[in-house]
N, C-alpha and C positions, 0 to 999 in steps of 0.2 A: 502621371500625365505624359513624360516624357515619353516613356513606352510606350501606350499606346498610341503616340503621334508619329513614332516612330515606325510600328507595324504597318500603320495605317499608310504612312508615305511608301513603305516597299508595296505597298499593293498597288494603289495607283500611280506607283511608276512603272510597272508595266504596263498598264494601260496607254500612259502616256498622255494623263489629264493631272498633272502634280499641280497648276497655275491653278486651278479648281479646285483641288483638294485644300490648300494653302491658303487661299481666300477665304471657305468656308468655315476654316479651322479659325483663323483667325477675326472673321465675325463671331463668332460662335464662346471666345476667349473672355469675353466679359462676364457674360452670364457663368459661364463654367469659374470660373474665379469665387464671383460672388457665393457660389453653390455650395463652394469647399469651404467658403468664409465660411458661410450660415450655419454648416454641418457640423465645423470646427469648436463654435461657440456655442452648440447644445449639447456636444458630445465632451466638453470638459476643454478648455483653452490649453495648448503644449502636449496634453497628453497621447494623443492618437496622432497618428500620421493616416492618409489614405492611400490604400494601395490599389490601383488597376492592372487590371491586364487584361488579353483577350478572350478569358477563359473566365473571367468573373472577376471579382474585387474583394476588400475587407478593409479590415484594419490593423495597424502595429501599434500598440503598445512604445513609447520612447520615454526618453527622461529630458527633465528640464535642466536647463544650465544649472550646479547647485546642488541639485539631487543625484542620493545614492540609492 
């Protein structure tokens, strides 16, 4: 999420509408939370991470505290 918030802010700060971008991002912050909740708890609790970028997205694989 980091990243693409971060791409997303180099663009429009050229433009020169960041105070727009930021707002909307941050309305926007709830739902997208929830989403990754939701995705989280049907794709197996700890085990996936989600990955974005601006070229598409997926998933990793990780371990839980404990596990080899």
């Amino acid at each position: 999420m980091q990243e693409v918030f971060q791409a997303g802010l180099g663009e429009v700060n050229a433009k020169g509408v960041v105070v727009d971008f930021i707002m909307r991002e941050l309305l926007r912050l709830p739902a997208n939370l929830i989403g990754v909740y939701m995705w989280s708890m049907r794709s197996g609790v700890g085990k996936q991470v989600a990955v974005s970028g601006m070229g598409g997205g997926g998933t990793a694989g990780v371990s839980l505290p404990g596990e080899s």
